[in-house]
C-alpha positions, 0 to 999 in steps of 0.5 A: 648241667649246674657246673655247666652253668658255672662255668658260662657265668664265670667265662662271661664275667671274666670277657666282661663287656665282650672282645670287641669292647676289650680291644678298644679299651685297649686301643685307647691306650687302657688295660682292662679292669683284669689285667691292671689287677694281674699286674697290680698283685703277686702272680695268682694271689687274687682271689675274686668275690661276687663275680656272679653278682648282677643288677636288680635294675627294672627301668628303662630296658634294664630288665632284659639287660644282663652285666657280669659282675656288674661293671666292677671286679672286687677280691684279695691277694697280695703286694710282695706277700703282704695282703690288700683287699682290691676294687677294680672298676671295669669301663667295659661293662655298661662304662664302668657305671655305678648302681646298686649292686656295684656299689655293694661289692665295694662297701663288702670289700671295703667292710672286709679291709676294715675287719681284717686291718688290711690296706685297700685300692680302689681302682676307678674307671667309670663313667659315673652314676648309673642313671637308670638306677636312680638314686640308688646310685646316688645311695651306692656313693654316699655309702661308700663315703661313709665306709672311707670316712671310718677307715681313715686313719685306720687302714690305708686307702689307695685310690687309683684314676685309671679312665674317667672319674667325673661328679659325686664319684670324685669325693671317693678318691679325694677321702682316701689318703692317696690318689695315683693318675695315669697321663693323657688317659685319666681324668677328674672333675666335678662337672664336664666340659659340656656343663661348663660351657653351659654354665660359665662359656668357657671351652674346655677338654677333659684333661685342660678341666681335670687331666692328670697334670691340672690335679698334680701341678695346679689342685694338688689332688694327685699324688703321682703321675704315671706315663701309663697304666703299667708304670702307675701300677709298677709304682704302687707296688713300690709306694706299698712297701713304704706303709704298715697294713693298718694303725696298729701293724707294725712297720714293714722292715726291709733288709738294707746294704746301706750302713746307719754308720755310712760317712757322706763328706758331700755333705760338708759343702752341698750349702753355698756358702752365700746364703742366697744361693739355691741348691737341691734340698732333695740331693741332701735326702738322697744322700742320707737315705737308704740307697738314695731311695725317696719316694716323693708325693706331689713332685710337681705341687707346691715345689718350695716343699718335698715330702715323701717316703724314704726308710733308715735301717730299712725302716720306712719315715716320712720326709718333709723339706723345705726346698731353696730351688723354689721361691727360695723354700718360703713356706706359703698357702700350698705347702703348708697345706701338701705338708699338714695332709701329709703329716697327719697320714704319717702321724696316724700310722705311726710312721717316724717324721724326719724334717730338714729345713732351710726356711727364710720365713712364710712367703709375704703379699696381699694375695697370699694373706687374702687368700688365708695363710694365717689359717692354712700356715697354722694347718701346718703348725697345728700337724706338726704339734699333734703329732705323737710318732718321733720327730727329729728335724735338722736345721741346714741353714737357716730358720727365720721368724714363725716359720722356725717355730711351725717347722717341728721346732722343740717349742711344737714338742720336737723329740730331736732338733739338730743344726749343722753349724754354720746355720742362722736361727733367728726372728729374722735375716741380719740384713733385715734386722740391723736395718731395725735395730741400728747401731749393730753390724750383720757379724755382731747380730749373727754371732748374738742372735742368728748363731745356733749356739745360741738356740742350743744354749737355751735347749732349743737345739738338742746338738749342732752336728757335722753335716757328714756324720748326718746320716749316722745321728738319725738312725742313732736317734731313731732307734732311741725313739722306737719305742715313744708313746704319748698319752694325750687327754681324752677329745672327741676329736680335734678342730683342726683349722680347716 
């Protein structure tokens, strides 16, 4: 009689809201919380927890009311045999809605991550606070808050927007370290539509005030964008493998057919010879990556930087590059900021951080320095000079002013700085300086001030390198740094110019 019991509870907990309001997830374009989980994890690796749990809610009808699971599927398996704790919210479950149960089975899956040093991805498609739970649901967010906070720098932290994520709900995903969306189906806000008209009269739909594409090309909230719930989780399967489990795992190492010692004699003239002229940063790390394989973060955000995942000799680093195609890769407000967050990720996991640049300078106008980028330029500055992993950096063509010393020069403690060689380092372009200088030609400033000759003969430059043999010298030097550890003085923490 007792396993009968079981065996409803369990079959109820797993048809979750029912299959009529299954099929119209479905028919709104969605998987259901179960399947994104299936999909997500190797085949028959998930193990649930708390399917039986249930609210304890006495308002407003609640008691009479049963919700399996609570609106939420929590548990472990695996990504490509690696272990991940999982949270999946389930919309058709009283919408997905946050109370206090729910909110306990994340904060023990979360708890659980911690304990055993292992990643986490939350997958959220809610509705938001359970109003008839009061603030015990407020109570379930500002725990959940806490537990991404201690985590942070400890395990990695995935979030997934899936559906509608909307009020303090938001502040969960934005204290992860990465935020996947799903186009057309996925959205995030603080206040809705209705609250905006009411307060501002502006018209707006869901995905104008938070959709997918806002949060990638305007905020800069998403890291990546999915087509649909399938290919959104295909690509975190992908985005896995580039990261270690935890700040004291070692590195994930995957098996290459890509030779460190690989010749690539693009190289020698993917740069214009007309200094002016744009080309395609991200081509230059194809080319000298493992298998061309980059996994770029923020594609469409602040263009005029790249950063992403790549890996050299199967070994996973974070690239940052400045990026000519846009605004001539000046770095600004945005990318100082998209490159710092990404940085300091990279910094504490350990993961090795590659720069290539080819910057004229920060990017000039009232409305960039009304807007604060002293402060946010020195975000950057301030990423790059505390961070402990190697650091190798290339210089591709030119360096101009304080961005040459914000971008890991040797001056912000740099372990390896390279320079093609027909690259310019210098205060600023020759065409600028002898207008300043006078009675000097552009060939005679170049040859004495902008020549990378001249950083290397000071010990700026560890060595001026032929862009062909590029790929080789960083898995060279990568390999020498393996082992780099710096003692720091003791802090309580940072102040980082927020």
């Amino acid at each position: 009689m007792q396993n009968n019991k079981i065996n409803e509870r369990i079959q109820s907990a797993r048809l979750g809201g029912g299959q009529d309001k299954i099929d119209k997830h479905h028919n709104s374009g969605k998987l259901t919380a179960r399947e994104r989980i299936e999909i997500l994890l190797d085949p028959d690796s998930f193990e649930e927890m708390d399917a039986f749990i249930e609210h304890r809610c006495q308002n407003f009808g609640m008691e009479n009311k049963v919700f399996p699971g609570d609106g939420v599927i929590i548990g472990h398996g695996t990504i490509n045999g690696r272990l991940v704790f999982v949270y999946s919210q389930d919309f058709t479950v009283i919408g997905g809605s946050l109370g206090e149960m729910h909110s306990n089975k994340i904060t023990k899956i979360q708890d659980l991550a911690m304990k055993l040093k292992a990643p986490i991805i939350g997958i959220n498609d809610s509705g938001g606070a359970r109003i008839q739970e009061g603030v015990d649901s407020l109570k379930g967010y500002g725990e959940i808050f806490q537990r991404n906070v201690d985590a942070s720098g400890v395990i990695p932290q995935i979030t997934l927007i899936m559906g509608p994520c909307a009020g303090g709900a938001v502040y969960s995903p934005a204290l992860t370290d990465f935020i996947f969306m799903v186009n057309q189906t996925s959205y995030m806000y603080l206040t809705g539509p209705d609250v905006v008209k009411t307060a501002t009269h502006e018209d707006v739909t869901h995905g104008e005030l938070g959709g997918a594409e806002i949060h990638m090309k305007k905020s800069g909230v998403a890291d990546y964008i999915a087509e649909n719930d399938i290919e959104c989780l295909q690509m975190v399967r992908r985005f896995f493998d580039f990261l270690p489990s935890s700040n004291i795992a070692e590195l994930p190492k995957y098996k290459t057919n890509d030779p460190a010692d690989r010749i690539e004699m693009s190289l020698e003239t993917l740069v214009p010879e007309d200094n002016t002229k744009p080309y395609n940063m991200k081509q230059l790390i194809e080319k000298v990556v493992d298998e061309a394989d980059y996994f770029e973060i923020k594609e469409d955000f602040a263009k005029n930087i790249t950063v992403g995942f790549a890996r050299f000799e199967g070994r996973p680093v974070g690239i940052v590059a400045n990026q000519p195609t846009e605004l001539a890769g000046c770095l600004d407000i945005n990318a100082s900021i998209k490159a710092a967050r990404f940085i300091r990720f990279c910094d504490a996991f350990g993961i090795p951080i590659i720069s290539f640049i080819d910057v004229p300078g920060f990017l000039p106008g009232t409305d960039q320095e009304h807007k604060g980028i002293i402060k946010h330029g020195a975000k950057l500055l301030y990423a790059y000079a505390e961070a402990t992993v190697p650091k190798i950096s290339l210089i591709v063509r030119k360096s101009y002013g304080g961005a040459y010393i914000v971008m890991s020069s040797k001056h912000l403690r740099g372990d390896i700085n390279l320079a093609w060689p027909n690259t310019e380092i210098a205060v600023m372009g020759a065409k600028g300086a002898v207008k300043i200088l006078k009675g000097i030609s552009i060939d005679e400033y170049e040859e004495k001030f902008a020549s990378p000759l001249v950083a290397a003969s000071r010990g700026y430059l560890d060595d001026i390198i032929k862009p062909h043999r590029t790929r080789w010298r960083i898995c060279k030097y990568l390999a020498m740094l393996e082992n780099k550890k710096v003692e720091k003085p003791w802090k309580k923490h940072d102040n980082l110019p927020l």
